[in-house]
N, C-alpha and C positions, 0 to 999 in steps of 0.2 A: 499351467496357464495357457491358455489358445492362443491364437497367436496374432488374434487383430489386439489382446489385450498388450500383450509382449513387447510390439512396437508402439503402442500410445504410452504405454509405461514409459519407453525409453525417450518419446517427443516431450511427457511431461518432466522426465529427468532431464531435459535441454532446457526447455524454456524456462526452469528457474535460473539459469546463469542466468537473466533478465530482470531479477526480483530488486527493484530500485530504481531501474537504468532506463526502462521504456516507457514511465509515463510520460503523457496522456493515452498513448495504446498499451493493447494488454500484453503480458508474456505471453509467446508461441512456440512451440519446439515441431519440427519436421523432421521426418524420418523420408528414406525411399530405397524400397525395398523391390529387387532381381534374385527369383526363382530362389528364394529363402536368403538371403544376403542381403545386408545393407550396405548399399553402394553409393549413399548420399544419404548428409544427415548437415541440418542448422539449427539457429533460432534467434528471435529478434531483439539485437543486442541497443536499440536506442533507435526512439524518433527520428522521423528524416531517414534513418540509415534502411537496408534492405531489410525486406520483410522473412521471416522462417524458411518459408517454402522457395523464397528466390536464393538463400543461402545455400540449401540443401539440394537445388537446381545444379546451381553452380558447382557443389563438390562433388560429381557426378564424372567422374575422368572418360568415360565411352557415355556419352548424351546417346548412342544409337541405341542405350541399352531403356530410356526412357519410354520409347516406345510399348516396352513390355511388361514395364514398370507397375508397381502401387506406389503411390506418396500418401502417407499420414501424414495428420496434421491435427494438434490438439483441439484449434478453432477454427471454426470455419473460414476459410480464403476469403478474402474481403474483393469485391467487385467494383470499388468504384477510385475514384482517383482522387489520393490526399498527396503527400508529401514523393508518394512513392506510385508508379501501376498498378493496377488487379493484380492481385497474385491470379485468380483466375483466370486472366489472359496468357498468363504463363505456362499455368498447366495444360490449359488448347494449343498451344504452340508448340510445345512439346509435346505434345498426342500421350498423354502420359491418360493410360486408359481406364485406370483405378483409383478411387481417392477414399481415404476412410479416416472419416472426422468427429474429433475427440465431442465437442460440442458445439449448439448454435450461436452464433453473435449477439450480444442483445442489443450492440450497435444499431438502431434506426436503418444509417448507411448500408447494414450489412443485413441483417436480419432475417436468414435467409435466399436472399438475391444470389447469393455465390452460390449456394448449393442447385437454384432453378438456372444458373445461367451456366454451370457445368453439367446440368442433366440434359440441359438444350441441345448443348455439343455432342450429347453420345456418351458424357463419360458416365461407367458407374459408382454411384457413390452410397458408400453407405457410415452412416449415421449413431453417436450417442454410442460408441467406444470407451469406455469408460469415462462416463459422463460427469459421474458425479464427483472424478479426483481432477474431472478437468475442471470444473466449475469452480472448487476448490481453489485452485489453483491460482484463478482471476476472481477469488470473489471482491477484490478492489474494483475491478472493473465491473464488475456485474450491480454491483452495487450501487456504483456511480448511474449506470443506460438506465437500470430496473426500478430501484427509490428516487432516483434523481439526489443524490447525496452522497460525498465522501463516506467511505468503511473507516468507522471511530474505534478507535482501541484506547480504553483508559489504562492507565499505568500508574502504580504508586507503589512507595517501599513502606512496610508499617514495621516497627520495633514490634518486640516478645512481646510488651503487653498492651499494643492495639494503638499505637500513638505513630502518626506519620512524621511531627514535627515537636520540638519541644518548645513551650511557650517561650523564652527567652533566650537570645544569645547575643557572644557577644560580636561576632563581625556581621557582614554582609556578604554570606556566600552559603552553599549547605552545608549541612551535619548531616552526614552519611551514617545510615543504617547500615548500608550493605557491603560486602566487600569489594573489590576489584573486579573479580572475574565476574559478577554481575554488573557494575559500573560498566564495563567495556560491551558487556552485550547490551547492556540499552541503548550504548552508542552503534553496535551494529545495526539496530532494530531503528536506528533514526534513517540510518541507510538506506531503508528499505520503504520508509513511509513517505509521502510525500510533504509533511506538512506538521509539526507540532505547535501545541498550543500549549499554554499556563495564562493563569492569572494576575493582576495587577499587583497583588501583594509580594508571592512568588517573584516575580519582577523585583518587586523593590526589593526586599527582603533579604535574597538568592544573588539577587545581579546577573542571572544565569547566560551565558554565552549559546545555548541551544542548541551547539553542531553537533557533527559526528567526531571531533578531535581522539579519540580511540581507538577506529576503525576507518579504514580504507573506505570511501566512498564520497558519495553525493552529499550536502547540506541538506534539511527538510526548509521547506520556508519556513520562519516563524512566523506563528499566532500568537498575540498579544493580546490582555484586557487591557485596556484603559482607560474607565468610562468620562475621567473626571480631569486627564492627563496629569496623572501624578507621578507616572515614573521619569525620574531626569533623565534629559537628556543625554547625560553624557554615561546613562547605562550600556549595558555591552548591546543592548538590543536594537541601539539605536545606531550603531557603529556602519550602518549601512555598507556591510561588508555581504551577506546573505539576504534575501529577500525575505521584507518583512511586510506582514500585513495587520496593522491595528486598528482595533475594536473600541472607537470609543463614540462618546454622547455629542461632541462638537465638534466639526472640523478645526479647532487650532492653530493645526502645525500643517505645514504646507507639507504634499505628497516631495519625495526624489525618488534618485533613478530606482532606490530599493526598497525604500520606505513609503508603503500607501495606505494611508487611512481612510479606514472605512464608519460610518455612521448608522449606528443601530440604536434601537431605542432600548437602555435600559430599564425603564418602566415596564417591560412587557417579557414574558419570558426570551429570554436571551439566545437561547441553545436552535431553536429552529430557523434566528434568523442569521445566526454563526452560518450553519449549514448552507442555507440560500445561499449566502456570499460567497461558501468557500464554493460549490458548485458553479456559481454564476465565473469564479478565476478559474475553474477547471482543474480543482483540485478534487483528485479519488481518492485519498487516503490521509486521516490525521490521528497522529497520538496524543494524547492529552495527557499531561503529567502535572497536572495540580494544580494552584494547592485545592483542599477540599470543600471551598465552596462552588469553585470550575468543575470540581468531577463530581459532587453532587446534584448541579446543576443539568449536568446530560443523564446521570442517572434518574434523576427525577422525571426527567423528560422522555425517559427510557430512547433515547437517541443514542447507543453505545452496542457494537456488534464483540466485542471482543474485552476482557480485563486484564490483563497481566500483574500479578500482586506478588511483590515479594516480602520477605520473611529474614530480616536479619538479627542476628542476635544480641544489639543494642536492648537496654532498656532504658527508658524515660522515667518511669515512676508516678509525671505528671506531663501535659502537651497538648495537642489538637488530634482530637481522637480520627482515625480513617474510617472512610467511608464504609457501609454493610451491605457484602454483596452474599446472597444463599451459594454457599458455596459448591453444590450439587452437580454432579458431572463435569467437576474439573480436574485439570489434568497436573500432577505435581512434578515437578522437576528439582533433583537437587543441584543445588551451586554450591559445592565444597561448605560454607560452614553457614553458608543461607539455603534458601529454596524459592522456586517460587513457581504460582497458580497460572493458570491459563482458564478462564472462566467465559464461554461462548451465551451470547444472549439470543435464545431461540423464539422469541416473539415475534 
């Protein structure tokens, strides 16, 4: 491996500690590197708080070594003033003479400007260090500056013979297809998203509570249908404990501090004006978890960057069959006595 790859590997190995915690900014990992040694290393562990490159400043015990320094940095150092400084005023302050950066911003704010206003200063910098695992990395983020839209990832569990749900039951809660150790990773994977959604039925049907109650983390805000305001009140979704945003045809119900209704027209395809909204709140990233006329609805609309399907060994016999996705270059993974697909949509 050379060795500008060596240290962007290890800033991208930081900056996932970040994968949940930093929206609306993206994950960064910094490295800073003395005559083959790393002598300072961070990454940006939450909005408001320091940026990558000022963490990895700071863990730096002789600053005099800065001077002779390289700092990587997966994304380019941001130049302008949000919550926090330029990181690029930091690196001119520190004379810190080398910069080598994983990828560009697609930030507006940034887009650029960082890398012409450290070349201004003298520093040398160079550029697209393993680009394309940095881009990877943030493609929430990229996703959001570049479409102008949350990265959609649909998710669903189908039984052995192709049924998500079975026509009848008898409470109000799910029938789990899958085992445990899946059950607990889609709660990890709530962690990580900013935002899920289901449908009105699911709602009613499910009662579903939406958090991460499995795994250590953040809440996603809920997404809600409700075109017609059919789910009651006293559903778990309404419990305005987590911030919830619902989708329906009439303003109703008065917004509170967690609960905001939004107004779309459901005469008209649904799925691109979900989007607008969810970018218009400055959300990067939602999971969608059902039921199947919600995940048909963005597949149809081919608005969906990501699948996730899993595979449990439940069978139905009869139910609401799951959606069909060409299952071509995806990636399988076993969960003990399930599995399940990873299916990227490259359009």
């Amino acid at each position: 491996m050379k060795i500008h790859e060596k240290y962007m590997s290890r800033c991208i190995q930081l900056a996932k500690n970040g994968l949940g915690t930093t929206y609306p900014n993206p994950m960064v990992g910094s490295v800073i590197v003395y005559e083959g040694k790393i002598i300072g290393e961070g990454w940006h562990k939450k909005a408001g708080e320091p940026h990558a490159e000022v963490n990895a400043v700071n863990s730096v015990q002789d600053k005099s070594l800065l001077k002779k320094a390289t700092i990587y940095v997966s994304l380019e150092p941001c130049s302008h003033f949000g919550k926090t400084p330029p990181c690029c005023d930091l690196i001119i302050q520190n004379n810190i003479p080398n910069v080598v950066i994983g990828t560009v911003d697609p930030n507006i704010k940034v887009a650029g400007n960082g890398i012409k206003k450290l070349i201004e200063a003298g520093v040398h910098v160079t550029i697209g260090i393993l680009e394309d695992e940095c881009n990877e990395l943030n493609k929430r983020f990229f996703t959001f500056h570049q479409k102008k839209r949350p990265y959609i990832i649909l998710k669903w569990a189908e039984s052995q013979d192709g049924f998500i749900a079975p026509l009848e039951k008898a409470e109000k809660k799910p029938v789990w297809i899958t085992n445990e150790f899946s059950r607990q990773l889609v709660h990890k994977w709530r962690t990580e998203e900013q935002a899920i959604l289901v449908g009105t039925q699911t709602a009613i049907d499910d009662n579903p509570k939406l958090n991460a109650r499995d795994w250590f983390g953040s809440n996603p805000i809920r997404l809600v249908l409700d075109q017609n305001n059919r789910i009651p009140v006293e559903n778990a979704v309404f419990d305005n404990q987590i911030k919830t945003i619902v989708f329906t045809k009439t303003k109703n119900r008065i917004n509170k501090e967690n609960t905001i209704f939004e107004v779309i027209d459901f005469k008209q395809n649904i799925a691109p004006q979900i989007i607008a909204v969810l970018f218009q709140h400055q959300i990067q990233s939602v999971i969608i978890e059902g039921g199947l006329q919600t995940l048909q609805t963005f597949i149809d609309a081919n608005l969906w960057d990501e699948a996730r399907i899993f595979y449990g060994n439940t069978t139905f016999e009869k139910g609401i069959r799951a959606p069909f996705l060409s299952k071509t270059n995806s990636e399988k993974h076993p969960m003990d006595t399930d599995e399940f697909l990873i299916i990227r949509n490259h359009d």
